[in-house]
Residue frames relative to the residue before (quaternion, step in Angstrom):
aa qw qx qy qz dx dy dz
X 1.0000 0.0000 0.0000 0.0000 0.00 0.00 0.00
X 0.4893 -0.6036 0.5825 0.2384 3.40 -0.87 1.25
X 0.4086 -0.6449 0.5880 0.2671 3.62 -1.81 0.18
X 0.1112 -0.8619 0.3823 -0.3140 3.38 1.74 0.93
X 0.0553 0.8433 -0.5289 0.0771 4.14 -0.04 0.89
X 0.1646 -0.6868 0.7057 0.0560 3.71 -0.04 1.91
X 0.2592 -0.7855 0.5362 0.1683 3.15 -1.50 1.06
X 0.6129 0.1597 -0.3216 0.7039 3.49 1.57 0.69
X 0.1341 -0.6359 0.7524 0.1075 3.44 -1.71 0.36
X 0.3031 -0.7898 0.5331 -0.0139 3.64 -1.12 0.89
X 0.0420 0.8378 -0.5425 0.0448 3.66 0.82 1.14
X 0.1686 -0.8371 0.5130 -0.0876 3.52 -1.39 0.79
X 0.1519 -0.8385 0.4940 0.1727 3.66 0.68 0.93
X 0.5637 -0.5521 0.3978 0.4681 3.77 -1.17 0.52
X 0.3146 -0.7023 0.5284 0.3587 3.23 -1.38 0.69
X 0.3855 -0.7752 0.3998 0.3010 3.44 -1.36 0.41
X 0.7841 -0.3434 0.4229 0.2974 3.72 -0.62 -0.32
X 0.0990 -0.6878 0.7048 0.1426 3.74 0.17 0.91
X 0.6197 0.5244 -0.5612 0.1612 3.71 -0.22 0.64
X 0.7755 0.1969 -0.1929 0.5680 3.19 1.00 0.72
X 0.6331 -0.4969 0.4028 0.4359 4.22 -1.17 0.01
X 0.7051 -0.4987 0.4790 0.1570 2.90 -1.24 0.95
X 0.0430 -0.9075 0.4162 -0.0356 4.32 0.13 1.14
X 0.6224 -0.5191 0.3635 0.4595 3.58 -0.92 -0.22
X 0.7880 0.3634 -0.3050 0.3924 3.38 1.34 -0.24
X 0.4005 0.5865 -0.5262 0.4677 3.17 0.99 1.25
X 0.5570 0.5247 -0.3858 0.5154 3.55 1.36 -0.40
X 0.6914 0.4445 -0.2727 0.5001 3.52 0.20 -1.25
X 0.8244 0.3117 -0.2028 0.4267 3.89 0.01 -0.83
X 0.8083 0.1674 -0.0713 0.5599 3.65 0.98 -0.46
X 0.8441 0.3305 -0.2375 0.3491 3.68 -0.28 -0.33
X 0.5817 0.4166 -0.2778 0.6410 3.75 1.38 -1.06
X 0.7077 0.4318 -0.3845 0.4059 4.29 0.24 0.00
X 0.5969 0.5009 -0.3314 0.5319 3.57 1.59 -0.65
X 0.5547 0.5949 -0.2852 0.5069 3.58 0.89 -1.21
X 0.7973 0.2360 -0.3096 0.4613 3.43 0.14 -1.03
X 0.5793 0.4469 -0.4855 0.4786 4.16 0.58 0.23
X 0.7204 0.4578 -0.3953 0.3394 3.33 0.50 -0.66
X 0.3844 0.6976 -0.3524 0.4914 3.78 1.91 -0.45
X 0.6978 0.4426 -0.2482 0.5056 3.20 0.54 -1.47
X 0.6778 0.4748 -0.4659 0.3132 3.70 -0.17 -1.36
X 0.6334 0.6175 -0.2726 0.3784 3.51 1.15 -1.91
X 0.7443 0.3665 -0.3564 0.4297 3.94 0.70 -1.14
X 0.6688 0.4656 -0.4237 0.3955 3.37 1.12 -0.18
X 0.4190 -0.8208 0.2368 0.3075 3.49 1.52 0.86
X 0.1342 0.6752 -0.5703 0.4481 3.78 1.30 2.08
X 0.3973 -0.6527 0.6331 0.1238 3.11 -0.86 1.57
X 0.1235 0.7536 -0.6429 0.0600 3.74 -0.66 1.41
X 0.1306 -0.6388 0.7402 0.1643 3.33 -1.35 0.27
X 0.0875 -0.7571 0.6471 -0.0219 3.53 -1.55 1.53
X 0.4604 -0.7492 0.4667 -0.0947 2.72 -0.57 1.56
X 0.0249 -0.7628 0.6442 -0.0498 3.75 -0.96 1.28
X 0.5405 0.5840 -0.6056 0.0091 3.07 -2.14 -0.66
X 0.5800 -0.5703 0.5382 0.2208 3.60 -1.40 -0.03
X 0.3575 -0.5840 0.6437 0.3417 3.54 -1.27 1.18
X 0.0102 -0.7336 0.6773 0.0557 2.84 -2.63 0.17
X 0.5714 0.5586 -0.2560 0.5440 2.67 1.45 1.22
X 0.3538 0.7180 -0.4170 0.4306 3.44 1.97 0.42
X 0.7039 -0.3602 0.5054 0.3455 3.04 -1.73 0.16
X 0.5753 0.5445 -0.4481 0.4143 3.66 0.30 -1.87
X 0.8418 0.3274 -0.2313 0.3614 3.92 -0.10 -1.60
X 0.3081 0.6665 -0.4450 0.5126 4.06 1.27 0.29
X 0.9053 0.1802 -0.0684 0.3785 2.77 -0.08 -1.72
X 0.4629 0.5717 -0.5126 0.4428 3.77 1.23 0.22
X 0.6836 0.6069 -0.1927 0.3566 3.20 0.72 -1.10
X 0.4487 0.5339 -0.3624 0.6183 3.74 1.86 -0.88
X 0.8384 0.2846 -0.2629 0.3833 3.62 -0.54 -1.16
X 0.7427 0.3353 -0.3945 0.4247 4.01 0.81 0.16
X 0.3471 -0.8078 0.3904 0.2730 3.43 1.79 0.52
X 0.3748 0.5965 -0.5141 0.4893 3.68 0.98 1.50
X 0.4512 -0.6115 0.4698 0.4492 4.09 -0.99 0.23
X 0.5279 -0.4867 0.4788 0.5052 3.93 -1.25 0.14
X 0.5850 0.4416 -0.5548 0.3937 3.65 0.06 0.30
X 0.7292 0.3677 -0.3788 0.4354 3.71 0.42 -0.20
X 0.6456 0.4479 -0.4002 0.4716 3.46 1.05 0.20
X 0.6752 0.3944 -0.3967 0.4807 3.46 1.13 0.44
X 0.4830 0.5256 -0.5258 0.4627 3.61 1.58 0.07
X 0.7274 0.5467 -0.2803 0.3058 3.52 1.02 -1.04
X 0.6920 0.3880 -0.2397 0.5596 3.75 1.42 -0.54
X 0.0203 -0.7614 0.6479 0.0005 4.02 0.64 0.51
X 0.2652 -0.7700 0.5803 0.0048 3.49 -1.13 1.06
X 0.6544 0.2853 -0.3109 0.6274 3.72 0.80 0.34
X 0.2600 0.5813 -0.7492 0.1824 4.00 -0.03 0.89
């Protein structure tokens, strides 16, 4: 690794799936490991922007939507990911 100074860094946690609530293993596996790098980048005083939001356009929310016989747009009105 080079000694090479980015003067922004752009961190992005996986989005999840509006096809369902929002769980403890999205904290543990995706959001509390990004958070804590972006902490770090920030004390090491690196101008980041971290970036969120949720897919709606997977398979997972198709096929929820097949077996509750509703369109994948009402299963993402119904699972809002930023309350």
């Amino acid at each position: 690794m080079t000694d090479k100074k980015f003067k922004r860094t752009t961190v992005t946690a996986a989005l999840p799936y509006a096809n369902g609530g929002v769980h403890i293993g999205h904290l543990a596996g995706v959001y509390v490991p990004s958070d804590i790098y972006v902490r770090y980048l920030r004390l090491k005083k690196q101008e980041v922007l971290f970036v969120g939001g949720s897919d709606e356009h997977g398979v997972p929310i198709t096929l929820r939507a097949k077996k509750e016989g509703i369109t994948p747009q009402e299963v993402c009105d119904r699972y809002p990911q930023n309350d």
